[in-house]
N, C-alpha and C positions, 0 to 999 in steps of 0.2 A: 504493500500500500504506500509506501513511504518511495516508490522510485518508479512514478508513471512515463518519468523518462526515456526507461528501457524501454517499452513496447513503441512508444508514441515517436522514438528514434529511429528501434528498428523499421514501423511500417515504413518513413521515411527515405530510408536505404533501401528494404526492396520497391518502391515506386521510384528511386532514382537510376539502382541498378539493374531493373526490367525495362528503363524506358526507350533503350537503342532496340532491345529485342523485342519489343512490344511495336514500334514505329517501324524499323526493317522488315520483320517476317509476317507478323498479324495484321498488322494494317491493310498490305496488299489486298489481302486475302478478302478481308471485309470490302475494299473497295472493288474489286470485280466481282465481289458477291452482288454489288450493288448497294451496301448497307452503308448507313447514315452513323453506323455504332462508330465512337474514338475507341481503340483497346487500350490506349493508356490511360484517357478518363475512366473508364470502365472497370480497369485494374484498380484504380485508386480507388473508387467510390465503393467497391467492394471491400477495400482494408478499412475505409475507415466506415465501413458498415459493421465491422470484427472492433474498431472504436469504441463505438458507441456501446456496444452491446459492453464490453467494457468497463467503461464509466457508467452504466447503469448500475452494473455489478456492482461495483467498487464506492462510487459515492456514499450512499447508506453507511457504508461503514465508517466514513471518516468526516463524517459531516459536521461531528459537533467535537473533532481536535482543528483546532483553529490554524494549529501549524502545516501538519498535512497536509488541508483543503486550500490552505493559501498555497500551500507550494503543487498543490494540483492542479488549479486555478492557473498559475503563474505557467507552467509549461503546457497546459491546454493551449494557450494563446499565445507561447512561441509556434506551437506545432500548428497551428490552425495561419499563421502570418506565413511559415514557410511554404505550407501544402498549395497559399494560394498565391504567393509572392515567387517562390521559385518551379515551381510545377504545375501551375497554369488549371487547379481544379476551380468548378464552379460553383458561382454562388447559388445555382439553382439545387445543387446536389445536398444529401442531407450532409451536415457539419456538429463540430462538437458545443457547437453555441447552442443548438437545437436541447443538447442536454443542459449546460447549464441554465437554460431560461426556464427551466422546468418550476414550477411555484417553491418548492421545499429546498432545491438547489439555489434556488436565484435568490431566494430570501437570505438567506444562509451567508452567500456573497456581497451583498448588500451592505449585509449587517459586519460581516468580516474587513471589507473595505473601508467602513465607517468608522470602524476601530481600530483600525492600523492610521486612517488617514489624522485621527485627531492626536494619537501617540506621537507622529510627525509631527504636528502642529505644536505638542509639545515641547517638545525637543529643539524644533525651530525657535520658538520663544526664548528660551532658556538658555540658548546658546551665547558665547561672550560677544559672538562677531552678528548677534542678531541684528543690530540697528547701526549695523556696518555696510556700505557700501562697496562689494568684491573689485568693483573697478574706481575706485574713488580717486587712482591718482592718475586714471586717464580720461584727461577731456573729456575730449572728443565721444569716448565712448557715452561717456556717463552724464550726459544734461539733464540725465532725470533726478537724480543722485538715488539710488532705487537702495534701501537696505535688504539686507540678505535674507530678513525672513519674508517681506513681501515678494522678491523672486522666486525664494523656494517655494511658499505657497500656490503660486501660479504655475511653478513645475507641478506641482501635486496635483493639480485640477487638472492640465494637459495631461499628464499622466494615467489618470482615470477616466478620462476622455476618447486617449487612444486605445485603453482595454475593452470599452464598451462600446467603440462605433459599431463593430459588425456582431453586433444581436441583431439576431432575425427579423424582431418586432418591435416598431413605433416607441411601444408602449411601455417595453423594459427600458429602451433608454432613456424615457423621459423618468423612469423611476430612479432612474442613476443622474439624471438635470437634477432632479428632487436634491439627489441626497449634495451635490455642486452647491445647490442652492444653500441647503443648511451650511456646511461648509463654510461658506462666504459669510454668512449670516454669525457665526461662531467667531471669524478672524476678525468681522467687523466687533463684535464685544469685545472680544479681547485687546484688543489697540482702544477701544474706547477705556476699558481699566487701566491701562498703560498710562493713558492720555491722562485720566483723571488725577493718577500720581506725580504728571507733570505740569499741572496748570502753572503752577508760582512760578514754573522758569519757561515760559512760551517762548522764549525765543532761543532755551537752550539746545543742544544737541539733540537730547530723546526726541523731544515733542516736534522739531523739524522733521526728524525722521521719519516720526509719523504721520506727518501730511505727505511726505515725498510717497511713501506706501501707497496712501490713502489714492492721492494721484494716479501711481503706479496702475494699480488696482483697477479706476475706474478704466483709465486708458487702454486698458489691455481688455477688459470687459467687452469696452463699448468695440474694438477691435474684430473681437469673436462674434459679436453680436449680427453677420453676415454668414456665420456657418451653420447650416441649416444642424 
């Protein structure tokens, strides 16, 4: 349970190393047959139909150790980026998002995601070089003067962003906008407590930094605000 790796690697390698004999010898064959079939989509969609069946198996059991399912989770969606990034399978075919959007898996992730992401947000906080700008002693670079936990937060949301584009339905990823939303909603209380313990020196260090944030923030918001 603990190394979904192995299978999700091996299918990988034989859809890599079947796909000169799948394209030279089978192909032909199908096309003066007359048929419309790919043998190497075909090859594929059957492994990871041995996939699926798979992770149905296997979920159940590790659903509520939080370690596990994240690091299952996490190599689901290396494997599912390769299968469709370097070997060209389709998005009409069934995929392993199909399992995770399942109601008792998706919730699970949800909830797993939410809880790792605000542990981050801790740690961002509490950092020395929080209200530190990573390029402060370059110009050019830096006219925003952005401190380090407000970029690393906007890493966190693009990062959660890119796990959850390709769910099958609408409607989980709006549940994964949901939880961006809270997110955002949580970083804005917190720079407001920050803020509160800086009022008496508005025009000191902190309290700058938290309007450059603040800024940050918005600007990269309203940025996104064109990606459907």
């Amino acid at each position: 349970l603990n190394k979904p790796e192995w299978y999700l690697t091996q299918v990988l390698m034989w859809i890599g190393n079947h796909a000169k004999f799948l394209d030279d010898k089978i192909q032909p064959i199908l096309d003066k047959a007359g048929s419309s079939v790919n043998a190497g989509l075909e090859f594929s969609r059957a492994l990871v139909m041995l996939i699926l069946e798979k992770l149905a198996a296997d979920i159940p059991c590790l659903l509520y150790d939080d370690t596990l399912f994240c690091h299952l989770v996490d190599e689901v969606l290396l494997f599912e980026r390769e299968l469709y990034s370097v070997h060209g399978y389709l998005s009409s075919f069934p995929s392993c998002m199909h399992i995770l959007s399942e109601e008792s898996c998706f919730q699970r992730w949800l909830t797993v995601e939410k809880k790792f992401a605000l542990q981050k947000m801790d740690s961002m906080l509490s950092s020395d070089a929080a209200w530190i700008s990573q390029y402060k002693d370059i110009t050019d670079v830096d006219e925003m003067k952005v401190p380090d936990c407000a970029e690393t937060f906007m890493t966190l949301l693009l990062v959660i962003t890119d796990r959850y584009k390709n769910l099958p339905t609408a409607s989980r990823k709006l549940q994964f906008l949901g939880l961006q939303k809270e997110l955002v909603d949580d970083f804005r209380i917190r720079l407001t407590q920050v803020m509160k313990e800086e009022t008496r020196a508005s025009l000191g260090f902190r309290y700058c930094a938290i309007l450059n944030a603040v800024n940050y923030i918005a600007t990269v918001l309203a940025d996104w605000a064109d990606n459907v």
